[in-house]
C-alpha positions in Angstrom: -43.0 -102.3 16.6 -42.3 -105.9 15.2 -45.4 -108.4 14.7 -44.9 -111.7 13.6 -47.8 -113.6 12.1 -48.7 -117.1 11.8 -50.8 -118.7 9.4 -50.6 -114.7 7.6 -50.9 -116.5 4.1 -54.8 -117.5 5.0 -57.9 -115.9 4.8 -57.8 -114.0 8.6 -53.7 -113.7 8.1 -53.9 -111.5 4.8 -56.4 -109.2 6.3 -54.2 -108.8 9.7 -51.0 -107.8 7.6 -53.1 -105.0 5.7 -54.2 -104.1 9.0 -51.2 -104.2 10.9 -49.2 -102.7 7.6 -48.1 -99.2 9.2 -45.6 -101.6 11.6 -43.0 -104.1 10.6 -45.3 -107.4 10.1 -43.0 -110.9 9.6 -45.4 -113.0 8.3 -44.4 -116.8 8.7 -45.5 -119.1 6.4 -46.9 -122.5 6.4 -44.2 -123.7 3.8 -41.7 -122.5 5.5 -42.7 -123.4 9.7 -45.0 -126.1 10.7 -46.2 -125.1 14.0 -46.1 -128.7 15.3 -42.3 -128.2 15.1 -41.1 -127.3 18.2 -37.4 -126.1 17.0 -38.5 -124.2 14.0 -41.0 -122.4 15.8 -38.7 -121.6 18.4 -35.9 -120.5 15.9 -38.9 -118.1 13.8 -39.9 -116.2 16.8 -36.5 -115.9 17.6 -34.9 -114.7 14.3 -38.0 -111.8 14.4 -37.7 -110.6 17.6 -41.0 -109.7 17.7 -43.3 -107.5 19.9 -46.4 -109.2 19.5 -47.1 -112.9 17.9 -50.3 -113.1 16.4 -51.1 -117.1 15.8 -53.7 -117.8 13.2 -52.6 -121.2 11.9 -55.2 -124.0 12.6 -56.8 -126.7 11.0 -60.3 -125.1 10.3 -62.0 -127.7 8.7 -64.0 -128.5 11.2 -65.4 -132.0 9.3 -62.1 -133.2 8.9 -61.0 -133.1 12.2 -63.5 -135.5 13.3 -61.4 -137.8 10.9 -58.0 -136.4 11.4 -57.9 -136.4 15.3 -54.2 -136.6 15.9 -53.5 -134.2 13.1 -56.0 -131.8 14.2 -55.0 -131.9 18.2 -51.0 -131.4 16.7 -52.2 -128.3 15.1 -55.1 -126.5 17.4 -53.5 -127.8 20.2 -49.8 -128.3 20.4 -48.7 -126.1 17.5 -50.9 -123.2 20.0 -48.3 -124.2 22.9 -45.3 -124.0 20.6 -46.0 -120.7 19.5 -47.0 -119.5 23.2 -43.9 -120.9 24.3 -41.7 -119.2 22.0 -43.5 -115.4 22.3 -42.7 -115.8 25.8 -39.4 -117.1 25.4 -38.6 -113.6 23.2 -40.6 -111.2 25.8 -43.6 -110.9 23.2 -47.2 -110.7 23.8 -48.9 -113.4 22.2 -52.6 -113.3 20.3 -54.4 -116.6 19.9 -57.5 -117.0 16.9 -59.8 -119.1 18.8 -63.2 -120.1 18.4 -67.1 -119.9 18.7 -67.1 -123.9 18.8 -65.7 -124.7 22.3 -69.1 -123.8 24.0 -72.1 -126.5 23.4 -74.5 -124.2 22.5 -77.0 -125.0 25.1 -77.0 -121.5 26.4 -80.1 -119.7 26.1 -78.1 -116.3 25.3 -74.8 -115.2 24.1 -71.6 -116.5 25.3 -69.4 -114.1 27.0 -65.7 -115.2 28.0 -66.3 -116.4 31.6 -68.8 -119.1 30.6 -67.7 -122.4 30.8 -66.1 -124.2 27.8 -67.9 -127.7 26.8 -67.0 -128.2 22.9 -69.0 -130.8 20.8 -66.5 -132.0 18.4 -62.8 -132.6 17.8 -62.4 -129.5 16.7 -63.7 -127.3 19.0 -61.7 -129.8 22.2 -58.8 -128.7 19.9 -58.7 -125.2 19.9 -59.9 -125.1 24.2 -56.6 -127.5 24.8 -54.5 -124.6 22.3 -56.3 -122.1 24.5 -55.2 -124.0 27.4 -51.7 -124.4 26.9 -51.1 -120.7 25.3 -52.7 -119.3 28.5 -50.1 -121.8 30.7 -47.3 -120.5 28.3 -47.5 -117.0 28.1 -48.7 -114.8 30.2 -49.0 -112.2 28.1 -51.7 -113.8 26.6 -55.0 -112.6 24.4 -57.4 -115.5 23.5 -59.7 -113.8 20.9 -62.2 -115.9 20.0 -64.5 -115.4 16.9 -67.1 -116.9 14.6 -68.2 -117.8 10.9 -65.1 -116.2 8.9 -65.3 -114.8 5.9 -63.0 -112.7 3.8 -61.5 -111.8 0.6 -59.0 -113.5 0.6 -58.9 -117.5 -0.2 -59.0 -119.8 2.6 -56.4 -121.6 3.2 -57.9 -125.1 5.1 -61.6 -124.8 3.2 -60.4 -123.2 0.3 -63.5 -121.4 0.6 -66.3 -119.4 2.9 -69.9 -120.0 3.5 -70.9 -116.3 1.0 -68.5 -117.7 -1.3 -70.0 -121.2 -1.6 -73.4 -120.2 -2.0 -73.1 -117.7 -4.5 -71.1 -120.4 -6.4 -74.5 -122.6 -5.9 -76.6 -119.9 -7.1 -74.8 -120.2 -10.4 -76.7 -123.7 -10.8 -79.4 -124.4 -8.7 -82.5 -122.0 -8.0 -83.8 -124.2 -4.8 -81.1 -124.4 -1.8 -81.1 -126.3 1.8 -79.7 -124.9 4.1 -79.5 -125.6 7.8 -81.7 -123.3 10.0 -81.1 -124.6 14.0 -77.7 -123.0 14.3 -77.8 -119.3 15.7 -74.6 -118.0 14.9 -72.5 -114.6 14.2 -70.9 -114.3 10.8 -67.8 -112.1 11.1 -65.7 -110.4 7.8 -62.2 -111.0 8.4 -61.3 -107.7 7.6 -63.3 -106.3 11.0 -61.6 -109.0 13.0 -57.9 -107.9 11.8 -59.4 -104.3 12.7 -60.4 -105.4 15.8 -57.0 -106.8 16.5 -55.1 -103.7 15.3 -57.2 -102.0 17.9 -56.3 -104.6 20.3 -53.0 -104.3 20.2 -53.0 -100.2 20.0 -54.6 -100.4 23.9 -53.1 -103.5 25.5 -55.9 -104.4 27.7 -55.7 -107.0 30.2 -54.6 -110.5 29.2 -57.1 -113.2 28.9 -60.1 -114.1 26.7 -61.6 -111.6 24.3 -64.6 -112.1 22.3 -64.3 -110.8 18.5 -67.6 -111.1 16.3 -70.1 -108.7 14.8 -73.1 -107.7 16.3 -76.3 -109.3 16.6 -77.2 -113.4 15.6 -78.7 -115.4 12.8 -79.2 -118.9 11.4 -77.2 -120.1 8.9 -80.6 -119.7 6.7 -80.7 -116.1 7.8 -77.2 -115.9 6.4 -78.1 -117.0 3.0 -81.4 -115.5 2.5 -79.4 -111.9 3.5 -76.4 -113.3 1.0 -79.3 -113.5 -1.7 -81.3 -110.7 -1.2 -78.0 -108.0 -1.1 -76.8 -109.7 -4.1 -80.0 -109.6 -5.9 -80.7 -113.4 -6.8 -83.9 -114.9 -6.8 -82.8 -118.2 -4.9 -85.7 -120.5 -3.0 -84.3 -121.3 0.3 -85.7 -124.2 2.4 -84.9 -124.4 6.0 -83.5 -128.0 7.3 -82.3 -129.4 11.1 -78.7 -129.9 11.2 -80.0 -133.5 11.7 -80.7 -133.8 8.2 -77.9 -132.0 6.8 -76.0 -135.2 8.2 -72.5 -133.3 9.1 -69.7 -135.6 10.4 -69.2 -132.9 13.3 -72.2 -131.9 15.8 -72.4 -127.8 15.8 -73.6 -125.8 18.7 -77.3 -125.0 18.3 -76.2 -121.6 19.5 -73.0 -120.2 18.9 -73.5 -116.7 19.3 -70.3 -114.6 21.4 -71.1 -111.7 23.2 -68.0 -108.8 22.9 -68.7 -108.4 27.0 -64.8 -107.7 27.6 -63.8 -105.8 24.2 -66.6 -103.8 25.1 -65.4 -103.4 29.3 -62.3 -102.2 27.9 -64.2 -99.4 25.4 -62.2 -100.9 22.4 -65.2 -102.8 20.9 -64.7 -101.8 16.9 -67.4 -104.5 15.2 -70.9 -103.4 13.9 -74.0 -105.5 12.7 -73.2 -108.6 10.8 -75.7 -107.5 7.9 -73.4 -103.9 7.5 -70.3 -106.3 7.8 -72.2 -108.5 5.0 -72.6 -105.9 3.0 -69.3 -104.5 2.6 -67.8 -107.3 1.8 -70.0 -108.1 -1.6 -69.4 -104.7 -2.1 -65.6 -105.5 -1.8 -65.5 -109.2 -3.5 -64.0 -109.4 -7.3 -67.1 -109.8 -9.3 -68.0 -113.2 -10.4 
């Protein structure tokens, strides 16, 4: 079986090439395609001859879309069609990375896939119009939408991850703000390219799939879990996204619920703490 990945140079694509590693994976690069051109996209998908096309290219900085509108819509949006186009173009199934942040987080619960979309900033409208048009383009479609990435591997639009940032912070400062109003589910990338091995090994139904670890916690949560498995003795004080004063408006809840992975029996993702865990355990030391 052939996969072809793009976006597999970033954070979420490195992990899905170890995962997917036992098949032939043709990884295509940022360098070498820009997904907002139609023709080379075309030409890529049709030089692999793929079974599956897994699309994890996006513009993730979710500040800088508020800024870089046009750019950001070309990416999340059109680029998504492009590559839908194409995997149907050569018979492949297509895999789209979406997003927690095209629900408003006004929902006193979880998300599960048949609530209704109603993002807060440009780039959570970005990623629903890429869902959009992939699920119009191909319909062999998975949507697989997932929250607060981190992995091992360097991030190619931040650079960085939240675990990654603070522990940077630590280095410097003993008292930390951080934003406590934002319920969310931190997810290891190396669980989500696990998750889409797994994915792909059943073929459910097309559609929308949920894809985070279990459970919920506030972005303080986060850190003072981040802290206290890495044994430093950092002050934390809880602040309103309000005050934190980011360009782009978060979801006060963003938390998915796996309701369809977990339908279809192939739900692979366990508590976001265990995930936590495993990845300081697997993160050069530093």
């Amino acid at each position: 079986m052939k996969i072809a990945i793009f976006g597999m140079q970033g954070q979420l694509g490195r992990d899905l090439e170890l995962a997917l590693r036992d098949w032939s994976v043709i990884g295509v690069r940022y360098e070498d395609v820009n997904v907002v051109d139609a023709s080379a996209v075309n030409e890529a998908v049709e030089t692999a001859a793929p079974d599956w096309v897994i699309n994890a290219a996006a513009m993730t900085h979710v500040d800088n879309c508020e800024t870089e509108e046009r750019l950001a819509f070309e990416v999340n949006a059109l680029g998504a069609r492009y590559v839908a186009r194409a995997a149907r173009e050569a018979g492949a199934r297509l895999i789209l990375i979406s997003t927690d942040y095209v629900f408003d987080g006004t929902k006193g619960a979880p998300y599960v896939e048949s609530d209704s979309p109603r993002p807060l900033n440009v780039y959570g409208a970005t990623k629903l119009a890429g869902e959009w048009f992939a699920a119009d383009a191909c319909p062999q479609h998975y949507v697989v939408r997932t929250s607060g990435l981190y992995g091992t591997h360097e991030c190619w639009g931040k650079g960085t991850n939240f675990v990654e940032t603070m522990l940077r912070l630590s280095r410097d400062h003993t008292h930390l703000k951080i934003v406590r109003d934002e319920v969310l589910t931190p997810t290891f990338t190396e669980d989500l390219a696990a998750q889409v091995r797994r994915l792909i090994e059943a073929k459910p139904a097309p559609g929308i799939y949920h894809a985070t670890s279990e459970g919920q916690c506030s972005w303080l949560d986060f850190a003072t879990e981040i802290f206290r498995l890495a044994g430093k003795p950092i002050a934390l004080e809880g602040i309103t996204s309000s005050q934190w004063g980011a360009p782009a408006r978060r979801p006060a809840n963003s938390v998915l619920e796996n309701a369809a992975l977990k339908s279809a029996g192939i739900n692979v993702f366990t508590d976001w703490s265990d995930a936590l865990a495993r990845y300081l355990s697997k993160r050069p030391a530093g």
